[in-house]
PyMOL Python script that loads the backbone (N, CA, C, O; Angstrom):
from pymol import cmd

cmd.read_pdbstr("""\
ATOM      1  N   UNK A   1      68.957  16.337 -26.607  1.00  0.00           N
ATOM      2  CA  UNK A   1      68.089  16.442 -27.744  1.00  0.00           C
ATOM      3  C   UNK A   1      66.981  15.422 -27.667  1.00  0.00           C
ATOM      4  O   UNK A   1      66.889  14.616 -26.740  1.00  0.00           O
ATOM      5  N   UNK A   2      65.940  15.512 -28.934  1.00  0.00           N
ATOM      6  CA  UNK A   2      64.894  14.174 -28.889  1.00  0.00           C
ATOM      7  C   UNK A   2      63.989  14.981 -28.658  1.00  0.00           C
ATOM      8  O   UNK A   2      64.057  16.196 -28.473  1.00  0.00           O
ATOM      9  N   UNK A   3      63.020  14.216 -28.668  1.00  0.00           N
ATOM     10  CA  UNK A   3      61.324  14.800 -28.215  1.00  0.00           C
ATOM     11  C   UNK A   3      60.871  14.706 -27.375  1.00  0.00           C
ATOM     12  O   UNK A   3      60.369  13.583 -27.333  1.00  0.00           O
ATOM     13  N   UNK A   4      60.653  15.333 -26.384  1.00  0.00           N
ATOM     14  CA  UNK A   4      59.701  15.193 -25.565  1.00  0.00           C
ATOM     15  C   UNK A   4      57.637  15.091 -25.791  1.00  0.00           C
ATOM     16  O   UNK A   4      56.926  15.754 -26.546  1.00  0.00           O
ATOM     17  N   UNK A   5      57.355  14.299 -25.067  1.00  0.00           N
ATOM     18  CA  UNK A   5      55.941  14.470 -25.032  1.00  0.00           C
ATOM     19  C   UNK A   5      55.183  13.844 -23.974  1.00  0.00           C
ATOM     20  O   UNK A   5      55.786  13.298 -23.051  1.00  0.00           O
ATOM     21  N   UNK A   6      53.869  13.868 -24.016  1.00  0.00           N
ATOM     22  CA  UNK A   6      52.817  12.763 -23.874  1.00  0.00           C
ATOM     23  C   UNK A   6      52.615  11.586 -24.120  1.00  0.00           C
ATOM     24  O   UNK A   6      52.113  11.428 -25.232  1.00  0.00           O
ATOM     25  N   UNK A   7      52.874  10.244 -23.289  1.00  0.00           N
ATOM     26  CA  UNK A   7      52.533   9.568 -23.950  1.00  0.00           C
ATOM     27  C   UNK A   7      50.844   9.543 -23.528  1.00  0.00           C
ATOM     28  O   UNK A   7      50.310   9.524 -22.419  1.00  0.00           O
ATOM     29  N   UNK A   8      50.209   9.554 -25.031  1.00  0.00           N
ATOM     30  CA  UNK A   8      48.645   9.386 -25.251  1.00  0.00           C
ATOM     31  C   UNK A   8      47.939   7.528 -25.524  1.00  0.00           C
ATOM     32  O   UNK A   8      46.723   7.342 -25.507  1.00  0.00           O
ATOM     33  N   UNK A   9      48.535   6.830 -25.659  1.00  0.00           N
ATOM     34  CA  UNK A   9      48.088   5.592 -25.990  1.00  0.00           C
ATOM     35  C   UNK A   9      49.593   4.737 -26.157  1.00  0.00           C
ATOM     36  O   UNK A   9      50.666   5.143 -26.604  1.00  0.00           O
ATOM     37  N   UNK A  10      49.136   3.144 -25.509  1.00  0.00           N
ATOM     38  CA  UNK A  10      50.561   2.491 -25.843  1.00  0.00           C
ATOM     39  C   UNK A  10      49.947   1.092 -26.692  1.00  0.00           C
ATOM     40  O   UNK A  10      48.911   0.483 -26.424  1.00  0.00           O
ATOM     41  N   UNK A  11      50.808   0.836 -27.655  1.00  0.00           N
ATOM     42  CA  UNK A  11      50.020  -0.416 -28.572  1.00  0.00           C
ATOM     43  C   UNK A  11      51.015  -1.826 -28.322  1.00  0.00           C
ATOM     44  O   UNK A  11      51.480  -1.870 -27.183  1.00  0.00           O
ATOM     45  N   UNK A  12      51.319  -2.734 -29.036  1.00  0.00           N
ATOM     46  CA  UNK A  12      51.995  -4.025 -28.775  1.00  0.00           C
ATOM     47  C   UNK A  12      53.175  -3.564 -29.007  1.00  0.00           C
ATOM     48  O   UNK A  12      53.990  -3.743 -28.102  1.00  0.00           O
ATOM     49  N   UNK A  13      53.730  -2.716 -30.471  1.00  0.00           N
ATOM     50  CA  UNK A  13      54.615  -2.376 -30.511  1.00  0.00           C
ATOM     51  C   UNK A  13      55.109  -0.880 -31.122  1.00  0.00           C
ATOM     52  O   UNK A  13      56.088  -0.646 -31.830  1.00  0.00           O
ATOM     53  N   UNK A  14      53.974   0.154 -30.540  1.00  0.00           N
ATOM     54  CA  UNK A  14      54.388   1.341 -30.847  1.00  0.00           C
ATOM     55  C   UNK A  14      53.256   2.164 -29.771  1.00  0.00           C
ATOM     56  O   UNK A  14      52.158   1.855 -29.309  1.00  0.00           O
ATOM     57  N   UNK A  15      53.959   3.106 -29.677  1.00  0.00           N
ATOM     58  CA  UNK A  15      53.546   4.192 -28.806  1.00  0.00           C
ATOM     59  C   UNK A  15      52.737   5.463 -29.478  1.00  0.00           C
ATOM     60  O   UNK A  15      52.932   5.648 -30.680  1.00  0.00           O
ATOM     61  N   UNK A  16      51.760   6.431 -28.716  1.00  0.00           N
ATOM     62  CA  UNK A  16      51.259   7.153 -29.425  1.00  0.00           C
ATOM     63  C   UNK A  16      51.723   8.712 -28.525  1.00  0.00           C
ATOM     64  O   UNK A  16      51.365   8.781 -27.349  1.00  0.00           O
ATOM     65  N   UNK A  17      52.287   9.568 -28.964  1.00  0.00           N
ATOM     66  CA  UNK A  17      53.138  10.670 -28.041  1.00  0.00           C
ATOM     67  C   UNK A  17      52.425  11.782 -28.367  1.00  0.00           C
ATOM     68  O   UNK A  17      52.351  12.122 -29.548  1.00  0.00           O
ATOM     69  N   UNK A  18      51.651  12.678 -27.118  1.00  0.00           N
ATOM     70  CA  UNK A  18      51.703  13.735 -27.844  1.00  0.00           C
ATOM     71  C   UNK A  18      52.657  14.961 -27.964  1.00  0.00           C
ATOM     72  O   UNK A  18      52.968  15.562 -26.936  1.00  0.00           O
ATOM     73  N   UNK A  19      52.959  15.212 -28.734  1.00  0.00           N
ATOM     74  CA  UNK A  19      53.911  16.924 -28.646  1.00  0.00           C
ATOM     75  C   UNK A  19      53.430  17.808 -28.540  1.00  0.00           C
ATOM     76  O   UNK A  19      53.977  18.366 -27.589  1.00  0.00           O
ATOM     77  N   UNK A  20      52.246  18.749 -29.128  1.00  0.00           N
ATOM     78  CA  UNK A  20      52.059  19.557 -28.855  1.00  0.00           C
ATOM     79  C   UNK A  20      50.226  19.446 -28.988  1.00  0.00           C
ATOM     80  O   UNK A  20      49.747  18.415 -29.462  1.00  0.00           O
ATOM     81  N   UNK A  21      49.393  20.483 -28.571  1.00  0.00           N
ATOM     82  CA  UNK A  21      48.245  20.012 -28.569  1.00  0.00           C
ATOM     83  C   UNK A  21      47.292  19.778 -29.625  1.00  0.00           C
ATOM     84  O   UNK A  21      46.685  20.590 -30.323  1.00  0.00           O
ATOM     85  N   UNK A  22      47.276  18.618 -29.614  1.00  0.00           N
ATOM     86  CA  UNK A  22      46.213  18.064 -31.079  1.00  0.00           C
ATOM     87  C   UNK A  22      47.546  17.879 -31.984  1.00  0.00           C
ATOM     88  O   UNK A  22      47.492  18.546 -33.017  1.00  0.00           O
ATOM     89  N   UNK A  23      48.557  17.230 -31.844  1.00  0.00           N
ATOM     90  CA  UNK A  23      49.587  16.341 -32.565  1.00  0.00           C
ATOM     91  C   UNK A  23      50.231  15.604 -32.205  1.00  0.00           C
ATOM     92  O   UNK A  23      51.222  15.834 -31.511  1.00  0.00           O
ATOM     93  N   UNK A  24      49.775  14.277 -32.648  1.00  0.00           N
ATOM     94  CA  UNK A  24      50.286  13.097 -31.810  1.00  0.00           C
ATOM     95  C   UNK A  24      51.011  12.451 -33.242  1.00  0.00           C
ATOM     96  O   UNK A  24      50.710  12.333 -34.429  1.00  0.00           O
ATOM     97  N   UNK A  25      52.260  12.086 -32.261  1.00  0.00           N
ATOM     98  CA  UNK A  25      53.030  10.751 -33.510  1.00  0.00           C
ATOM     99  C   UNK A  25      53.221   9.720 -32.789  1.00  0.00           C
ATOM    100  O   UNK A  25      53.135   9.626 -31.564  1.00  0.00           O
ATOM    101  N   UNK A  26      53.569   8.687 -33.802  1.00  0.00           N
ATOM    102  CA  UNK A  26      53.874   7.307 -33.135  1.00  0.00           C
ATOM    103  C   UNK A  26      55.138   6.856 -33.351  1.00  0.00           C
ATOM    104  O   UNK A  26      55.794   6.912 -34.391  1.00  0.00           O
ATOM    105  N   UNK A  27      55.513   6.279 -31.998  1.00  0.00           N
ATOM    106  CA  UNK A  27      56.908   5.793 -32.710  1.00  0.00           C
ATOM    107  C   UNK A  27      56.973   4.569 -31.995  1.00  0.00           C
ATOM    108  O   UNK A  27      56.350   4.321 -30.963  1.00  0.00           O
ATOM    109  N   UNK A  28      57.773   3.801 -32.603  1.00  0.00           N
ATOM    110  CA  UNK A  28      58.347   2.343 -32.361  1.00  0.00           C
ATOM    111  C   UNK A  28      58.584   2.337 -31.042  1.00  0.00           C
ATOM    112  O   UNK A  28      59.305   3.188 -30.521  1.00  0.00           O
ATOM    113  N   UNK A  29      57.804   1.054 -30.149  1.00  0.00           N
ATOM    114  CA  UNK A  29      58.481   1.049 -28.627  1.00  0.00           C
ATOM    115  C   UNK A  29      60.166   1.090 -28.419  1.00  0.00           C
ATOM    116  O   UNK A  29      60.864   1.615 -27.551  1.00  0.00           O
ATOM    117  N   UNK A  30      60.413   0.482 -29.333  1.00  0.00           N
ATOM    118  CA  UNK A  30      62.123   0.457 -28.790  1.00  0.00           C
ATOM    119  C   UNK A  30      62.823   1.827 -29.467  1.00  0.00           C
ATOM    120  O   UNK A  30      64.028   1.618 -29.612  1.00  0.00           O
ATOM    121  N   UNK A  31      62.410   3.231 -29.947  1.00  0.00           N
ATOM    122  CA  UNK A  31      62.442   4.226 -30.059  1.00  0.00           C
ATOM    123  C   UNK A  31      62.494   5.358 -28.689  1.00  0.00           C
ATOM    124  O   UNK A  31      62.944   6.479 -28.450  1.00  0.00           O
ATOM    125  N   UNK A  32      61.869   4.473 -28.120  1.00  0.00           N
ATOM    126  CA  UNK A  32      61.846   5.427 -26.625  1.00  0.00           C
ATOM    127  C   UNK A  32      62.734   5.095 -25.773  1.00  0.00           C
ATOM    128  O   UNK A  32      62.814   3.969 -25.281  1.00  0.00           O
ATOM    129  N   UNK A  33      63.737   6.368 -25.435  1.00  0.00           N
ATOM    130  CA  UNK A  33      64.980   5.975 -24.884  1.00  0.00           C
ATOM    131  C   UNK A  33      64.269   6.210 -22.972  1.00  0.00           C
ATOM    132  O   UNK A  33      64.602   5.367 -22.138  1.00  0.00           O
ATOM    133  N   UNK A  34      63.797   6.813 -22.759  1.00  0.00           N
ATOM    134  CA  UNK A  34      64.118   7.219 -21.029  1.00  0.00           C
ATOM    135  C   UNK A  34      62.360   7.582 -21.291  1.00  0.00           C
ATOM    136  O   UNK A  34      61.871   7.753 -22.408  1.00  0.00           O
ATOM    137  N   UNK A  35      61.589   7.645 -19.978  1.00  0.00           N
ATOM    138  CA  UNK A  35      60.130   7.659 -19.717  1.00  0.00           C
ATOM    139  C   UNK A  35      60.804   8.677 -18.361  1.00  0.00           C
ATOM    140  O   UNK A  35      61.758   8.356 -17.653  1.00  0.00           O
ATOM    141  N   UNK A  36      60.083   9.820 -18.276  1.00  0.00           N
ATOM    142  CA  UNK A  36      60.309  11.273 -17.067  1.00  0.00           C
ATOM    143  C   UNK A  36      58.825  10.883 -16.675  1.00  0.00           C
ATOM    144  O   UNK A  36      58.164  10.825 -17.711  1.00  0.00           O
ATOM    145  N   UNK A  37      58.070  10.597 -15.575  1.00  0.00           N
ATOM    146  CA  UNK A  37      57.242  10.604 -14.735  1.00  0.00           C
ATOM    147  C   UNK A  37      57.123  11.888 -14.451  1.00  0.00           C
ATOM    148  O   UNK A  37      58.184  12.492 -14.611  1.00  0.00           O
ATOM    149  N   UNK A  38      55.657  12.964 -13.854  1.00  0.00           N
ATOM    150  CA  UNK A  38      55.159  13.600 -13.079  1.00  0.00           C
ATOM    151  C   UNK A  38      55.873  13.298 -11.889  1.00  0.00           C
ATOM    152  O   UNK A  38      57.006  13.765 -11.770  1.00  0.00           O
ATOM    153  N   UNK A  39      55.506  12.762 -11.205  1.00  0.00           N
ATOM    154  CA  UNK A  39      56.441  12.043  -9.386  1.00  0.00           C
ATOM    155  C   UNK A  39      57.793  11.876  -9.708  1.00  0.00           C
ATOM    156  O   UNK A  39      58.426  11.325  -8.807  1.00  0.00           O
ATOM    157  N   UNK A  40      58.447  12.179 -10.717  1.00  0.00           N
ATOM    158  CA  UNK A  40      60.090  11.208 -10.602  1.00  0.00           C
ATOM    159  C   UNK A  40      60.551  13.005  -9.982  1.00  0.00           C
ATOM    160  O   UNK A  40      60.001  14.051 -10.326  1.00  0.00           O
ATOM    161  N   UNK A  41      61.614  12.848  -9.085  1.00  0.00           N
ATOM    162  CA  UNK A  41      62.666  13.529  -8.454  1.00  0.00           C
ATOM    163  C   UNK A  41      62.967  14.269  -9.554  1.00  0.00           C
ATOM    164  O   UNK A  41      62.843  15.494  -9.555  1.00  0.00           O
ATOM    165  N   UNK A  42      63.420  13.529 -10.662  1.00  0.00           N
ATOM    166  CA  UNK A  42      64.318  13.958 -11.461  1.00  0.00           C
ATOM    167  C   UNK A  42      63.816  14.678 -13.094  1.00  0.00           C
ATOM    168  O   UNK A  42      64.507  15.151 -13.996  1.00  0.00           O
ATOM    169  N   UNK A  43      62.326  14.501 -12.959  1.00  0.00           N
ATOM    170  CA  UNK A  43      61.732  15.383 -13.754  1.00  0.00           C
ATOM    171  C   UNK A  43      61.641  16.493 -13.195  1.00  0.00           C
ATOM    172  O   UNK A  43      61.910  17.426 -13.951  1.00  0.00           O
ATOM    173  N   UNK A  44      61.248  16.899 -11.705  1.00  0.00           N
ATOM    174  CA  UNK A  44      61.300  17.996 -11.157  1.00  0.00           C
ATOM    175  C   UNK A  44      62.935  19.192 -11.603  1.00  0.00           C
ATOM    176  O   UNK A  44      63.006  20.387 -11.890  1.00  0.00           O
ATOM    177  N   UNK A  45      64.169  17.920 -11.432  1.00  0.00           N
ATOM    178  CA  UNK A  45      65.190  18.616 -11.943  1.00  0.00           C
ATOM    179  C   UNK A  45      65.033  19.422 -13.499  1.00  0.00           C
ATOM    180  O   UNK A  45      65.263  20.586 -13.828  1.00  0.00           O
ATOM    181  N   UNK A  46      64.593  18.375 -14.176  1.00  0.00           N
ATOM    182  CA  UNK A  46      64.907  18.571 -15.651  1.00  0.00           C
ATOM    183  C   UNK A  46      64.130  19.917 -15.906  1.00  0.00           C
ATOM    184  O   UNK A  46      64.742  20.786 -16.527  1.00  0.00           O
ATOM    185  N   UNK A  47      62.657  20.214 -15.430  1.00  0.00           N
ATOM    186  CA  UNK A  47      62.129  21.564 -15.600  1.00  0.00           C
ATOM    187  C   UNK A  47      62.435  22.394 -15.252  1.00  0.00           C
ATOM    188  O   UNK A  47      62.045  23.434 -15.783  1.00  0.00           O
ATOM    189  N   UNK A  48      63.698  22.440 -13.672  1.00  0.00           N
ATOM    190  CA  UNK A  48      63.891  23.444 -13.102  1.00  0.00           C
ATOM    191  C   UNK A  48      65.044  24.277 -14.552  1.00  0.00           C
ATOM    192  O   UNK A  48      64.970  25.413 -15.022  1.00  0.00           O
ATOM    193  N   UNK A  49      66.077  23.052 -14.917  1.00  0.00           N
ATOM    194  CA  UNK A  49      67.119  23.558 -15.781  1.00  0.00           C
ATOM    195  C   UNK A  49      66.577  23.719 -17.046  1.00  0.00           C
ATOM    196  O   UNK A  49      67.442  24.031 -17.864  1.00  0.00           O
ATOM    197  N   UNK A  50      65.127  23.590 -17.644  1.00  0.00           N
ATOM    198  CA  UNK A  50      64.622  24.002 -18.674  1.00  0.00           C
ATOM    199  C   UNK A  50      64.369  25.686 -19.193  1.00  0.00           C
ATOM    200  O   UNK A  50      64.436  26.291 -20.263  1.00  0.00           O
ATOM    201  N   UNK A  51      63.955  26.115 -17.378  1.00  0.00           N
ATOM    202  CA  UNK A  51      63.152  27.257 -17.329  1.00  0.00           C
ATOM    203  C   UNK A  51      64.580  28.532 -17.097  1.00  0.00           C
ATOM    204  O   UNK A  51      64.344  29.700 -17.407  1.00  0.00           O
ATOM    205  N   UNK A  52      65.975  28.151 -16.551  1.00  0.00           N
ATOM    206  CA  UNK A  52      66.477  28.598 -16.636  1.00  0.00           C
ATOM    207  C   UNK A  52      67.560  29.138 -17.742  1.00  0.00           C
ATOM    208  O   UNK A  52      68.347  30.037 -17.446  1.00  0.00           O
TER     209      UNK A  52
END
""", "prot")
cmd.dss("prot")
cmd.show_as("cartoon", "prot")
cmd.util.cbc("prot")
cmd.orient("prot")
């Protein structure tokens, strides 16, 4: 579960995410459990088991 997004901007102590296009929220840095990279191995996994 949780949100996935964008992160769009990072501040001292909150983040700016986008979800979907033209809606961004912010949430508390220590709110963000795990960061999925473009390049990580393991984002490649996570979309493959999304789409299936």
């Amino acid at each position: 579960g949780g949100i996935y997004g964008t992160v769009s901007e990072v501040k001292d102590k909150s983040v700016m995410v986008e979800i979907a296009p033209k809606t961004v929220v912010e949430f508390t840095r220590m709110s963000i459990h795990n960061v999925i990279r473009d390049d990580d191995d393991s984002s490649k996994d996570s979309k493959d088991k999304q789409q299936s």
